[in-house]
C-alpha positions in Angstrom: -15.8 -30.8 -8.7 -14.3 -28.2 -11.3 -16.4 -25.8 -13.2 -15.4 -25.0 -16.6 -15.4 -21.2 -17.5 -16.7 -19.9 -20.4 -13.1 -19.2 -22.0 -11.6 -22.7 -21.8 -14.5 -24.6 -23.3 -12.7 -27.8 -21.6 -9.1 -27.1 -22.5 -6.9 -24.4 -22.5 -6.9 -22.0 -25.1 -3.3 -21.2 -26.6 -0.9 -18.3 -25.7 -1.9 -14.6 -27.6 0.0 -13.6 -30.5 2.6 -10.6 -29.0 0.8 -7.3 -30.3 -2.3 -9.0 -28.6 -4.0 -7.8 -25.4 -2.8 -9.6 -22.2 0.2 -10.3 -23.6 1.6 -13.6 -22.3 -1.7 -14.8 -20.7 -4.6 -16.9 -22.0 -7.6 -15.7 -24.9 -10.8 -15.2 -22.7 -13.7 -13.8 -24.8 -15.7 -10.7 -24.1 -18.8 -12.3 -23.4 -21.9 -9.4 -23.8 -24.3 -9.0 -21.3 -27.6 -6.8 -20.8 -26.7 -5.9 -17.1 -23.2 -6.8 -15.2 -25.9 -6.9 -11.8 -28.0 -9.6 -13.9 -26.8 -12.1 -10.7 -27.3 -9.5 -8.4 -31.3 -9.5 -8.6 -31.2 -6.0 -7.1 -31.8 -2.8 -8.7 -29.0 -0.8 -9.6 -28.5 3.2 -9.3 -30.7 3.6 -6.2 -29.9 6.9 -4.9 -31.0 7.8 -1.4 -31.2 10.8 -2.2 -31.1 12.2 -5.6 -27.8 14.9 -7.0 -29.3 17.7 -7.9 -27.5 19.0 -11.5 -25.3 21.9 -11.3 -23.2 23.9 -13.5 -18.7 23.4 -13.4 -16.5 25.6 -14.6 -14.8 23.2 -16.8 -15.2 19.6 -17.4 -15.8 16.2 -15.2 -13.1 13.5 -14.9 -14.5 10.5 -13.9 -11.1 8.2 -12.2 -11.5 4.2 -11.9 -9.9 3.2 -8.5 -8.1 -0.6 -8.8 -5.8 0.0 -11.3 -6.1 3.6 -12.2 -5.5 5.6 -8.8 -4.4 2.4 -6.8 -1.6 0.1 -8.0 -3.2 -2.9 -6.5 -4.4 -5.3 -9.3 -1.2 -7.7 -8.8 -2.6 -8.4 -5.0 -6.1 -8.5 -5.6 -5.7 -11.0 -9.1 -3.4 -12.8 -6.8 -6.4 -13.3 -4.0 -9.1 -13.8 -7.0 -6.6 -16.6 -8.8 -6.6 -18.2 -5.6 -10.1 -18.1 -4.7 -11.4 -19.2 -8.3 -8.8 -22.2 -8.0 -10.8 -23.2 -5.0 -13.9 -23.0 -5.4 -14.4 -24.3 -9.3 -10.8 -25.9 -9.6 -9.4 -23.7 -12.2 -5.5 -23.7 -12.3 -4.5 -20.4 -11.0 -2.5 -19.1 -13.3 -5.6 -19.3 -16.1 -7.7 -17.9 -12.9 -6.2 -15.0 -12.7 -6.2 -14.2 -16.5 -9.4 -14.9 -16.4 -10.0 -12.0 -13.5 -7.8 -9.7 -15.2 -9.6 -10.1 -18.7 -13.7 -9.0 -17.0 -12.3 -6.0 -14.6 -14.1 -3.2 -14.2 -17.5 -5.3 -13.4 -17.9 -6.2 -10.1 -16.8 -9.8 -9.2 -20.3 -11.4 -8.4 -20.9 -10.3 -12.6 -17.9 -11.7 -13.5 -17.9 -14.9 -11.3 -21.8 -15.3 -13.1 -19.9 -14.4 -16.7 -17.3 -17.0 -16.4 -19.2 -20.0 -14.5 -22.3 -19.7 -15.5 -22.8 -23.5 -15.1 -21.7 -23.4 -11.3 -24.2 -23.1 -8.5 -25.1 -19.0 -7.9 -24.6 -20.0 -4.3 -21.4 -21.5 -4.4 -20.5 -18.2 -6.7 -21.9 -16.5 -3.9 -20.1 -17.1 -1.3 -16.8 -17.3 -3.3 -17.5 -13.8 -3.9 -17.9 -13.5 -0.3 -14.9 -15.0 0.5 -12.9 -12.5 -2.5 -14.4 -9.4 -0.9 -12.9 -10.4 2.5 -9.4 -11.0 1.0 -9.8 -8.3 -0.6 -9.7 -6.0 2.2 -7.6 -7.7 4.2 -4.9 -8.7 1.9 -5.0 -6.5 -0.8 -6.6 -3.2 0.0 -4.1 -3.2 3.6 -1.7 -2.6 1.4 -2.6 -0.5 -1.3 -1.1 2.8 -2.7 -1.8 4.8 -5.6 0.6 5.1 -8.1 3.3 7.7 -7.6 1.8 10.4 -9.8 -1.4 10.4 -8.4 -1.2 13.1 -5.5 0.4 15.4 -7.5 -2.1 15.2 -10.6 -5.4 15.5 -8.3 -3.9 18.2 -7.0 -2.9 20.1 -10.2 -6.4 18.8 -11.6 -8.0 20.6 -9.2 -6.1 24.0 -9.8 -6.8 23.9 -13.2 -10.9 23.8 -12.3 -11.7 20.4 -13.3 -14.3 18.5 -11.2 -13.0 15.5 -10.1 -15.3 12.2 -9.3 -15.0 8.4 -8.9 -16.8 5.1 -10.5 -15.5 1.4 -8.9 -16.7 -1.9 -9.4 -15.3 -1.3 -5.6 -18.1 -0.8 -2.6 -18.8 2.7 -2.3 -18.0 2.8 1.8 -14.6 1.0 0.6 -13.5 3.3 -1.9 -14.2 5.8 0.4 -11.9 5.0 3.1 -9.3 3.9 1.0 -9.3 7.0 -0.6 -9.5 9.2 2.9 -6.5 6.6 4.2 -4.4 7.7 1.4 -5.7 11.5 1.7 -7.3 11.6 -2.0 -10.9 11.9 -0.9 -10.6 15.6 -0.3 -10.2 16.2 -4.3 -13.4 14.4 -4.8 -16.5 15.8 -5.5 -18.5 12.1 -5.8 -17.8 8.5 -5.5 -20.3 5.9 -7.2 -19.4 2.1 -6.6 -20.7 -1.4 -6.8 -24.1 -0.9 -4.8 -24.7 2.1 -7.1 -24.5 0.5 -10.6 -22.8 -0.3 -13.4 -20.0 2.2 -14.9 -22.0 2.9 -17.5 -25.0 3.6 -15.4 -22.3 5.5 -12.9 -21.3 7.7 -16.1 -24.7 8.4 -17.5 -25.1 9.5 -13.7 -22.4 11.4 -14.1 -23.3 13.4 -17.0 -27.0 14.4 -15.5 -25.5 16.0 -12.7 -23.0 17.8 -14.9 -24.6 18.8 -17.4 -23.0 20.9 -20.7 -19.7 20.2 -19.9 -17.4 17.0 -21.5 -16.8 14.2 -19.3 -14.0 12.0 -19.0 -13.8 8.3 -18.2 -9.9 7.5 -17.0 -10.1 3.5 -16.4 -7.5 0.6 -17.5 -9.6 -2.1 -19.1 -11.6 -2.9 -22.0 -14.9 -2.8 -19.8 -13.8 0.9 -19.1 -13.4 2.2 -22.4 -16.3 0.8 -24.0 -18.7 2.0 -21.1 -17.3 4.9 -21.9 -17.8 4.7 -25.4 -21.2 3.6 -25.1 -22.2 7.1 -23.0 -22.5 10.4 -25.6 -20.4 13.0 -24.5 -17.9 10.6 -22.8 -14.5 10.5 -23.8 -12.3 7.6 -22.5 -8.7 7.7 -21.1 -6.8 5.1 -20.6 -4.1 3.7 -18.1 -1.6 1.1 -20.0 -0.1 -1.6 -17.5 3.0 -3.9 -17.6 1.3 -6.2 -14.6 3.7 -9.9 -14.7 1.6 -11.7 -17.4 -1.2 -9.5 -18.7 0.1 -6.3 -20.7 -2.3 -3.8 -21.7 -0.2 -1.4 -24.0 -1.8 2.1 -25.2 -2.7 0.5 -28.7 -4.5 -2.2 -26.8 -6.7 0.6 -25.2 -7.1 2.8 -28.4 -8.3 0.2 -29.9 -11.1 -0.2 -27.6 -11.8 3.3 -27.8 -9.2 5.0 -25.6 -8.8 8.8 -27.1 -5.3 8.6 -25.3 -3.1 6.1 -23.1 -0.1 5.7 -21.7 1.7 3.6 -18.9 1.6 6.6 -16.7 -1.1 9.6 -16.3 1.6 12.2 -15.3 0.5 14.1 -18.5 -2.9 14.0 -18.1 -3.5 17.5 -17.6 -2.2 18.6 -21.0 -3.5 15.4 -22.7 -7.3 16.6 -21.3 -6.6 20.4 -22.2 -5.9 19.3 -25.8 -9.0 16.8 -25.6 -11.2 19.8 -24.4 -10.6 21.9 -26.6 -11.2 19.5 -29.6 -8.0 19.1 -30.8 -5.9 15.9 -31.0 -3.3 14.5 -28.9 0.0 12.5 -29.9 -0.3 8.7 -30.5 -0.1 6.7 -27.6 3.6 5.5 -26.7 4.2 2.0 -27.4 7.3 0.2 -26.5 9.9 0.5 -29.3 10.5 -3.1 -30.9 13.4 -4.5 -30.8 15.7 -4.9 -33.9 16.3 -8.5 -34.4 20.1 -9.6 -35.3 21.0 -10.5 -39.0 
């Protein structure tokens, strides 16, 4: 039996415009909701024991993992297309937009977003079944992009405190993090079994408090939870992933203060940021010239 998601309302919706996000993909609708763990039926932001706050030197900058640090969304909306497909008969290709459209909740909210017709134990285990791909086909083979050792690094000279928010399990992100040998720049990391990433950055700014925090994340989710937070500025990762673009005006428009397709000038970007002043536009691709 085949569910139908919330986005294709029994058909499939037509291809975006070009300037629109996910360029080349399918329209899914940001559908609102009061708590990405509403299918969870857990609480959320249950800390074993409580951070006490401190004082930094400079700022916070708060790093999504899939898709900011690690260049791993093409794998892991490869194992979600397929898994969706599966379990509620979606084609895969409209799957996978559909994954790549609600990242940066974790998939149990986004399976409960875009089926909410389907049984929550059939979403259940499908989610199951996505987490164990996930680690095994995707995350073995993971790598962050190739700026990213060289920014931590030059981050951390220049005294800003460094922490992590994922839709990813906390343990995960961890190890993927210490396999990689990024976890030493890291002061926290808050994932799935902590909250949402807006809980994870209101977190974020009670243990640092005075200081400007900054959310650096690649999808609409990211810069609105960011938005939504006072005293949060968001940053944002562009992508050129096969059949969903996000370009830097997609991001800005969804509150991004900056974004480009790589975060090698991050540290200047976040030094104008910090001190108040403006940066450059994001880069867009120049558009072609058509022929007479």
């Amino acid at each position: 039996m085949a569910f139908s998601s919330l986005s294709s309302s029994g058909g499939v919706p037509p291809p975006l415009p070009p300037d629109e996000p996910g360029q080349g993909g399918l329209e899914l609708p940001v559908i609102s909701a009061t708590s990405q763990f509403a299918e969870l039926s857990r609480p959320v932001l249950r800390l074993d024991t409580p951070v006490a706050p401190r004082t930094v030197e400079r700022g916070v900058v708060v790093f999504d993992l899939d898709g900011t640090i690690l260049d791993d969304l093409g794998p892991i909306s490869r194992v979600a297309s397929e898994v969706m497909a599966q379990a509620f008969g979606t084609p895969e290709d409209e799957a996978r937009v559909h994954y790549l459209a609600t990242t940066g909740m974790p998939f149990e909210a986004q399976l409960s977003q875009l089926y909410p017709a389907a049984p929550a134990v059939l979403r259940a285990a499908t989610a199951r079944t996505f987490h164990h791909r996930k680690v095994s086909e995707a995350y073995a083979r993971a790598k962050p992009f190739p700026e990213i050792p060289k920014l931590l690094k030059r981050l951390a000279a220049e005294r800003w405190t460094l922490s992590i928010s994922t839709g990813a399990e906390t343990e995960m992100a961890d190890l993927l993090l210490e396999r990689e040998g990024l976890r030493y720049w890291f002061e926290d990391v808050l994932g799935s079994g902590t909250g949402t990433k807006r809980e994870h950055l209101v977190e974020y700014r009670r243990r640092f408090p005075g200081v400007r925090v900054f959310l650096v994340g690649d999808s609409r989710f990211d810069m609105e939870a960011a938005r939504s937070v006072p005293g949060v500025v968001a940053v944002g990762r562009a992508s050129r992933l096969a059949g969903w673009t996000l370009t830097p005006r997609d991001l800005t428009k969804w509150g991004a203060a900056w974004a480009d397709y790589s975060l090698a000038e991050l540290p200047e970007v976040l030094g104008r940021l910090g001190r108040g002043r403006g940066t450059r536009p994001a880069r867009t691709p120049p558009r072609r010239k058509r022929r007479a």
